[in-house]
C-alpha distance (Angstrom), angle and dihedral (degrees) to the residues before:
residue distance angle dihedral
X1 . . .
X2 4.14 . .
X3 3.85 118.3 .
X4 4.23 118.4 -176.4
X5 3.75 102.1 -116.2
X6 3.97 137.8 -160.3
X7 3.97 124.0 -161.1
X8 3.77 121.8 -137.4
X9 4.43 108.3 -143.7
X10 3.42 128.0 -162.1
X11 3.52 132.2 -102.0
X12 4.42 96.8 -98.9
X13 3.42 96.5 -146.8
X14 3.42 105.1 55.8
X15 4.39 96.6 9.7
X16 3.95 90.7 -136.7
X17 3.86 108.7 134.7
X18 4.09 108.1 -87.6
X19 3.66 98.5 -120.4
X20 3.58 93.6 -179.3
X21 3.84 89.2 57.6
X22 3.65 93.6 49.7
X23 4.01 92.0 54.2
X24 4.00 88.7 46.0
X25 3.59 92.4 46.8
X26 4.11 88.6 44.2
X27 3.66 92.6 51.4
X28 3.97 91.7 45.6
X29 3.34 98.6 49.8
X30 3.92 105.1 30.1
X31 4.32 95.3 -147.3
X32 3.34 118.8 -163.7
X33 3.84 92.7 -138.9
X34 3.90 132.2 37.0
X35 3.46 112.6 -164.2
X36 4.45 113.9 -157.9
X37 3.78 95.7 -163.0
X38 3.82 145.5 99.0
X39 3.98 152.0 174.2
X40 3.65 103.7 -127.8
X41 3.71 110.6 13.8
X42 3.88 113.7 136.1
X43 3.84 100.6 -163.8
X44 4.03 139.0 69.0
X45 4.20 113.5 -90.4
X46 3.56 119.7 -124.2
X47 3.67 97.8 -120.2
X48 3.38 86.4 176.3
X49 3.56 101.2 58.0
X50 3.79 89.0 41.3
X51 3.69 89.9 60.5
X52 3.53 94.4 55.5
X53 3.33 96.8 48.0
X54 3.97 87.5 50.7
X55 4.03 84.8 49.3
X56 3.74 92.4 56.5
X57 3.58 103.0 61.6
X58 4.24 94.5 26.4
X59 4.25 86.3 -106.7
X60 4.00 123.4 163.2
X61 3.87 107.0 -113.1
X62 3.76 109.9 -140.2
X63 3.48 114.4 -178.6
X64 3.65 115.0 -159.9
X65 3.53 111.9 -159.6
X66 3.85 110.3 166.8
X67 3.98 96.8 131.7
X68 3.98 94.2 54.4
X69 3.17 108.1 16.5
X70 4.44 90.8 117.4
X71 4.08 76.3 48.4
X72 3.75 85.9 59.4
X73 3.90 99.3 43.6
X74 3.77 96.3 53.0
X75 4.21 90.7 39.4
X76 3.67 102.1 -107.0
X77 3.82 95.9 112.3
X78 3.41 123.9 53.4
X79 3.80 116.0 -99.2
X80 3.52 121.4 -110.5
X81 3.87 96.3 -171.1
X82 3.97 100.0 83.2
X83 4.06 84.9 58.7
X84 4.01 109.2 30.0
X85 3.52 136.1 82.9
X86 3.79 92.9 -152.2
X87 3.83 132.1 8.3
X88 3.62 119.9 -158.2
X89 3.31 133.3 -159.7
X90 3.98 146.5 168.6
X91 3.65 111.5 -139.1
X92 4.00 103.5 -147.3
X93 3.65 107.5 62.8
X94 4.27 107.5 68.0
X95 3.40 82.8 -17.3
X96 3.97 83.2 74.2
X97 4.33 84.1 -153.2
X98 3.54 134.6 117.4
X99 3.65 121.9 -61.9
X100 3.47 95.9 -89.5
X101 4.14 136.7 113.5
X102 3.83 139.9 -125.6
X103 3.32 129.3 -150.4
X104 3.96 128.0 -172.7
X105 3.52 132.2 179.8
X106 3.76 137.3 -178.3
X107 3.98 115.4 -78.2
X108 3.83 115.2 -100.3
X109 3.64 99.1 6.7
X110 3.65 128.8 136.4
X111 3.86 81.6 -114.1
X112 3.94 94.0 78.8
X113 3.92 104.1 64.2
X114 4.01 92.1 49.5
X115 3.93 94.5 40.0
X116 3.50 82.6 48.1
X117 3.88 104.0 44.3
X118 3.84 82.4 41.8
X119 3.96 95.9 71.2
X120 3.21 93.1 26.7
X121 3.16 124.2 75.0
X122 3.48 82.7 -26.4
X123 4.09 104.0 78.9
X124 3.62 99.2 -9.2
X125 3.46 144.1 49.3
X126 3.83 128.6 -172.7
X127 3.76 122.3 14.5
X128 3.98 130.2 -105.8
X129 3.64 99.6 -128.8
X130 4.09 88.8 178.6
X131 4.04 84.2 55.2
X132 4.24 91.9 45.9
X133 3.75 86.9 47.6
X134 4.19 98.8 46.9
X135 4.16 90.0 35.1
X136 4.30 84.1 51.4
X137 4.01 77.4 48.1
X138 3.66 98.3 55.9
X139 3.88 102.8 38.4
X140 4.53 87.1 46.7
X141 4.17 79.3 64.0
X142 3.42 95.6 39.2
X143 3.91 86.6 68.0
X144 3.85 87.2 54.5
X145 3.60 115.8 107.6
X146 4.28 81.6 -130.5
X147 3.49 78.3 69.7
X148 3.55 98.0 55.7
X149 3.74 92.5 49.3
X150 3.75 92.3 50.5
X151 3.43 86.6 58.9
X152 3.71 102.7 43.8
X153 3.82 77.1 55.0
X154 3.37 98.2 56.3
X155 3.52 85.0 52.2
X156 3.18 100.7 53.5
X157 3.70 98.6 45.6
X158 3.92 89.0 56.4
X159 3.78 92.4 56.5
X160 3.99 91.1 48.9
X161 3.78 92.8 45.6
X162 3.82 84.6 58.8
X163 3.50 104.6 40.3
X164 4.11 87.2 57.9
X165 4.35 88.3 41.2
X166 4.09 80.7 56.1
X167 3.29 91.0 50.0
X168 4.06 102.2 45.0
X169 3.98 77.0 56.1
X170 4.45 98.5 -100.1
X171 3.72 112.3 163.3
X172 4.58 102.0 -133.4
X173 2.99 121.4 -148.6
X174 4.42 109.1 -102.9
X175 4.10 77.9 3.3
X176 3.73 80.5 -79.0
X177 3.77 168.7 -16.0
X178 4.26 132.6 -65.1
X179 4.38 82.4 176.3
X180 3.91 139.7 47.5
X181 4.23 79.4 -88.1
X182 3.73 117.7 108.8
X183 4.22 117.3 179.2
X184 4.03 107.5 -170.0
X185 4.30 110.1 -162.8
X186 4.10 94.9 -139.9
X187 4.27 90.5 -168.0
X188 3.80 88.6 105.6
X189 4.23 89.2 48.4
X190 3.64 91.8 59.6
X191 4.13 86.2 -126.2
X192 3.69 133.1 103.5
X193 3.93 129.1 -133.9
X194 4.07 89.1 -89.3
X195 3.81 100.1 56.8
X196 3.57 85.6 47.0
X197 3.52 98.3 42.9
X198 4.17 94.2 53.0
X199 3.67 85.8 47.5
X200 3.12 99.7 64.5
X201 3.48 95.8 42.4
X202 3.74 93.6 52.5
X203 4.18 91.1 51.7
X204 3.81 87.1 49.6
């Protein structure tokens, strides 16, 4: 399976997602498929604007919300599902499930059959019933207000651990974070990502 696909970038001066860009480059290019997601992206999406966008030039909105997606359940995040055609999400990162996905998709759309088809027999074949039974596990306490602490906690922790970088004199990424995400600029360290990265490992 091959698609044709187009980045959005980030404004470099302030490294907030170039909106603007993102509607030129939508508008340009006419995609079938906008995807609102990302891997290291410290602040809240604009589903909003993303929809829009999507609206514009008639494009699926997929919102891909694996990092945040506990954020989302207990209202902490912003929730994709008003906007988006499909959300996606893995289920063992903040989840704290199985690794394992979830995908959902707007009732009687024309979405359902090719989602559908797509995992099945598409890319998978038999089920894990150990998986569906530990996954059904994880989301029953996500619905616990324990939950909910945890991830006021997590919260919480993130905007400490960023108030005290701040002060030891670390440069954030968009000066800092809305998530549980925290991107540190090392230029004015005089290391790169690696060093850092194998540090850290080594004092763990």
């Amino acid at each position: 399976i091959f698609w044709e696909s187009t980045p959005y970038h980030i404004d470099p001066r302030t490294g907030l997602i170039n909106y603007k860009e993102l509607e030129d480059n939508a508008i340009t290019y006419s995609p079938q498929l906008i995807i609102a997601g990302f891997s290291s992206y410290p602040r809240n999406l604009d589903f909003q604007k993303f929809r829009e966008i999507s609206n514009m030039v008639g494009a699926i909105l997929m919102a891909d919300i694996a990092h945040v997606s506990g954020l989302v359940a207990t209202r902490l995040s912003p929730n994709p599902f008003e906007y988006a055609d499909v959300v996606t999400t893995t289920t063992h990162k903040i989840l704290r499930g199985p690794r394992s996905g979830i995908i959902f998709f707007r009732k009687n759309s024309d979405l359902e059959a090719k989602i559908n088809s797509a995992v099945f027999p598409g890319l998978q074949g038999g089920p894990h019933n150990n998986v569906i039974a530990a996954l059904a596990t994880a989301l029953k306490q996500m619905c616990t207000p324990e939950y909910s602490k945890y991830t006021k906690c997590v919260i919480q922790n993130c905007k400490e651990m960023q108030k005290h970088l701040l002060i030891l004199g670390y440069e954030l990424a968009t000066g800092g974070s809305d998530n549980h995400l925290i991107l540190i600029n090392l230029k004015n360290k005089a290391i790169n990502g690696l060093i850092a990265e194998r540090a850290l490992e080594f004092a763990n």
